[in-house]
N, C-alpha and C positions, 0 to 999 in steps of 0.2 A: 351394787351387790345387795340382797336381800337378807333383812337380820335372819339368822337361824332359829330354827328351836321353836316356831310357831305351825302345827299343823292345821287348825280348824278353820281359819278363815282362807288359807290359798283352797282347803278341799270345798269350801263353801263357795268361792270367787273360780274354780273350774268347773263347775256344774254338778257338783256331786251331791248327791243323799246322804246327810249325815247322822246315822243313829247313837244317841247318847244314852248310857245310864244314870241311875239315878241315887244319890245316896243321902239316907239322912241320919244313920248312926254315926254317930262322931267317931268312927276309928278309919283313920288312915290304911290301915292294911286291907280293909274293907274294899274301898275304894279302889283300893291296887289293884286287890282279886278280880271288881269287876274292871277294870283297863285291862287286864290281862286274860278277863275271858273272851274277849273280842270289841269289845265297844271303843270305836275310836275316839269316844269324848267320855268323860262321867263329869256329872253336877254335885256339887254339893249344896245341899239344900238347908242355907244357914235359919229362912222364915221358919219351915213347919218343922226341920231337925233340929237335931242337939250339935250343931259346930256351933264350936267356941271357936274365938282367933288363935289359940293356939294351934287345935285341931285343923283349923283349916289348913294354916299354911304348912303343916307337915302333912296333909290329904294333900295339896295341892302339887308339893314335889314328889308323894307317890305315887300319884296320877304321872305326873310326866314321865318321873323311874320305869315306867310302864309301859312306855311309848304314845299315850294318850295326851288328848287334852284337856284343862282343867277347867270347868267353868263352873262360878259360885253366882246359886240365888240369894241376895242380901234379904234382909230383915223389912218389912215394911217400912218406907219413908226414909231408909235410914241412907243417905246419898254420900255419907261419908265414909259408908264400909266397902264402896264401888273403887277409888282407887286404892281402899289396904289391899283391895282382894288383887289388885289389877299389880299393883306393887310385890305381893307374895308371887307372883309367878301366873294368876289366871290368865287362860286367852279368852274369857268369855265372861258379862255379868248377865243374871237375869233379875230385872228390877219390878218386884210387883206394882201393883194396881197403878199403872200410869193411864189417870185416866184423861187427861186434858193436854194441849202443848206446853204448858208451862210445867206440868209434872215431866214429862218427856224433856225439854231445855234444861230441868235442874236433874237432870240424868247425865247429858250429853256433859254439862258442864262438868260433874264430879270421873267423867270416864274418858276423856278425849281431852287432850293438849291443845292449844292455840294453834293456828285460830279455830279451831269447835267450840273448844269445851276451855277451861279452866282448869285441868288437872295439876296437882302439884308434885312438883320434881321428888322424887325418889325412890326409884325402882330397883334398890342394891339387889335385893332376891332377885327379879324377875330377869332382869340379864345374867345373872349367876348361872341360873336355872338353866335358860336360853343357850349360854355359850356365846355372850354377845361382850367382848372384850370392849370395846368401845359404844360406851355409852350413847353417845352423839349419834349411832344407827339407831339404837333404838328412840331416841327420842324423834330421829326423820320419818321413821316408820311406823310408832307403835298405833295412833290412828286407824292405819288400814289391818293392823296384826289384830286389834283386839276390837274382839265383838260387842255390839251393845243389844240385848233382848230385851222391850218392852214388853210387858206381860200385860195381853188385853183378855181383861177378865168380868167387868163390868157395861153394863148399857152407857153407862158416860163412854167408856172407854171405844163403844161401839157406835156412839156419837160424835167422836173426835178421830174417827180412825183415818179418813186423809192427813187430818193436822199434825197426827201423831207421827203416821208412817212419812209423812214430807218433812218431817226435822231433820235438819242438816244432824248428822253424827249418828244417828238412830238404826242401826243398821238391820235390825228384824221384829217383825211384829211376829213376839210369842204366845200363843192362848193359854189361860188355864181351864180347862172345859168343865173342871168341877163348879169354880167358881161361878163361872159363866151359865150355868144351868142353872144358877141360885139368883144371880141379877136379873138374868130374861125371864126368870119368872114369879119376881117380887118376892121368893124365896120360899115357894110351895114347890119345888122339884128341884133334887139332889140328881143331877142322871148325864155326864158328859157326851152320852152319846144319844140327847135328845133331841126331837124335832126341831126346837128353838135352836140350839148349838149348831145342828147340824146347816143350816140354813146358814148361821154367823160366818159358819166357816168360809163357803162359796165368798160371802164379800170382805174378809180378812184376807184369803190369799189374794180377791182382785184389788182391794187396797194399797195391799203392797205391792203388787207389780204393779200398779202404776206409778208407784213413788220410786221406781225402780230398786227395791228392800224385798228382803226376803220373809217366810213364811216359819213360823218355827210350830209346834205342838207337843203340851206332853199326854203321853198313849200308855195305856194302862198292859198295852202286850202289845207282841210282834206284829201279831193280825191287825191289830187296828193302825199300829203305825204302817205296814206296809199300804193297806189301803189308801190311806190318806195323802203317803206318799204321792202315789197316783192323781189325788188332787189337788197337787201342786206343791205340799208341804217339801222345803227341802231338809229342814232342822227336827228331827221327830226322836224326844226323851221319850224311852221305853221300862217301863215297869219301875221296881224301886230294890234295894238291897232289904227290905222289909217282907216285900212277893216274894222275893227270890228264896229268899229264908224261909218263908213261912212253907210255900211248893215243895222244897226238899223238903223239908218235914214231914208234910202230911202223905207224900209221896212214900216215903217208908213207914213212916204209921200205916200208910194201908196193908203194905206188906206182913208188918209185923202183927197188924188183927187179924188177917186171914187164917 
């Protein structure tokens, strides 16, 4: 029998398109709002936002409150925040700049159980959450339940991208295209939907399907994730709780100046 309570990786392992939002105000209700306007995942974005550990793991059970699922980008380098977050309840991490196999391996190791990884026992939230009375399922399962995103954001990273996407435990090669427009071009172009990027893209998604891994992207709006969808992306973060905020607003400022 299949532990309960994990939606993102069985939607991900039947062939689905999965559009996530994106959060980086530390508030939990935040979060909820966007699970609850439709997005079947929301990230919490602990690098460039303001989650603290607190904040996270009460984001992480509004998120699910929601019927979503919960997935946290950790801090730079930091592989010890990969099982807190996997312990509060996330189905998903996303680990910046992995750019080499040995960065990818010391990922695998902090997010995946034996034999993968090395993760250490203590999931009391995340079975809570789950509905998983018996721990011993989750610990037969949680491997295949929780996702691992390497974030390829760098020309090393775009150097090592067979080695990367063929890590046992590694389950998707995710881009950050801002990034990625700053390393392919020595850092005279800020533009994720430039020539250089756009080019990366075609051999990041063929990378990973040959490593047989998935494709992930974050997409600044619906148009561009829909597109890319189309080239092969299955995992596509759409805009941020920042856009969203900021669109309503100016959306009735214009009203109100007319």
């Amino acid at each position: 029998m299949a532990a309960p309570g994990f939606t993102l990786a069985p939607r991900l392992r039947a062939g689905e398109t999965v559009f996530s939002g994106w959060c980086a105000l530390p508030a939990p209700i935040v979060a909820e709002v966007i699970a609850r306007g439709g997005f079947s995942a929301v990230n919490i974005d602990q690098q460039h936002g303001m989650w603290d550990t607190a904040a996270t793991a009460a984001g992480i059970a509004a998120i699910r409150q929601a019927g979503a699922a919960p997935i946290v980008r950790i801090p730079l380098g930091q592989f010890a925040a990969v099982s807190r977050a996997l312990d509060f309840g996330a189905e998903a991490v996303i680990a910046p700049m992995i750019n080499t196999p040995e960065d990818a391996r010391a990922f695998v190791a902090a997010a995946k159980y034996p034999p993968l990884g090395e993760r250490s026992w203590g999931p009391n939230r995340a079975t809570m959450l789950a509905g998983i009375a018996d721990q011993k399922v989750y610990l037969r399962e949680a491997n295949d339940l929780t996702v691992t995103m390497a974030m390829v954001e760098t020309v090393t990273a775009m150097d090592n991208l067979d080695a990367i996407a063929g890590t046992p435990g590694i389950d998707m090669l995710f881009v950050g295209p801002s990034d990625l427009s700053i390393g392919l071009t020595s850092g005279a172009v800020l533009d994720p939907h430039s020539r250089e990027v756009e080019a990366a893209l075609d051999k990041i998604v063929a990378a990973a399907a040959k490593a047989g891994k998935l494709a992930g992207l974050y997409c600044a709006n619906a148009e561009r994730a829909l597109a890319t969808a189309k080239r092969g992306f299955r995992f596509l973060a759409v805009g941020s709780d920042l856009g969203f905020l900021r669109a309503g607003i100016a959306e009735q400022m214009k009203m109100l100046k007319k």
